[in-house]
N, C-alpha and C positions, 0 to 999 in steps of 0.2 A: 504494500500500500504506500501511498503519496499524497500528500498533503499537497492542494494549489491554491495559491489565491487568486481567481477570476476579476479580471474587471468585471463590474454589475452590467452593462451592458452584451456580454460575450456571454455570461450565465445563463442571462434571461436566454438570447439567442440558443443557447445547448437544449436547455429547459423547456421551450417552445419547440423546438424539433423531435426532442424525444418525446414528447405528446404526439406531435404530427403523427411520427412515425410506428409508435407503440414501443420504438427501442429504448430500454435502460439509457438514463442519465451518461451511466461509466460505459456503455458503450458507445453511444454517441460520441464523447468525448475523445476516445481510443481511436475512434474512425475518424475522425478528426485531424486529432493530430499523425496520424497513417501517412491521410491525404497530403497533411502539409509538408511530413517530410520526404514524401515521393517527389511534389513540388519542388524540393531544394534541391532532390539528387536531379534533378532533370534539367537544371538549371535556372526554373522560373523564380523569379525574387518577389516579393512582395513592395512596395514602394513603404519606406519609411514614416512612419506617423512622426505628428508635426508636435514639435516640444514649445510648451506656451508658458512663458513666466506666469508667477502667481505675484508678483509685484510684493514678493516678502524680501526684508532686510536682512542683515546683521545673521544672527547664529541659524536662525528660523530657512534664509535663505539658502544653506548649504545644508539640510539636512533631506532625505530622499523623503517622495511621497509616504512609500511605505511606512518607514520609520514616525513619521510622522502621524498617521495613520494608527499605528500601533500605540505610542504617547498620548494620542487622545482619548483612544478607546480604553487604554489603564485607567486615566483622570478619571473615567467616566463609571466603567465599575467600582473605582476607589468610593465614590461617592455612593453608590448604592445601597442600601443597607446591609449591613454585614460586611460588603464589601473591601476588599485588600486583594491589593495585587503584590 
């Protein structure tokens, strides 16, 4: 097993096909990435998505989405009741 973090966007997209389809989540998923990596042995590249400042300063501005991501989401169960991370 493997653990991924999806964008919400690409999820939903898996999520909505394996309904379409009737297939598993994790196979959708599996067929997926198959596809993409036949894609790369075959030579097709995908075009580069496009990197957009978030107009953050100082320590905030060097630190990656994820990370970020993850420091909010502690803050936030810290606060919950019972809550510690």
């Amino acid at each position: 097993r493997t653990t991924l973090t999806l964008d919400d966007d690409l999820a939903r997209s898996l999520r909505d096909e394996a309904q379409r389809t009737g297939q598993s989540f994790r196979d959708i998923v599996n067929a997926s990435l198959r596809r993409g990596m036949r894609r790369e042995s075959t030579g097709f590249e995908l075009p580069e998505p496009p990197i957009h400042s978030l107009g953050l300063s100082g320590e905030a501005a060097s630190i990656s989405a994820n990370k970020l991501n993850d420091l909010l989401e502690n803050e936030h169960l810290a606060r919950l009741p019972g809550g510690s991370v």
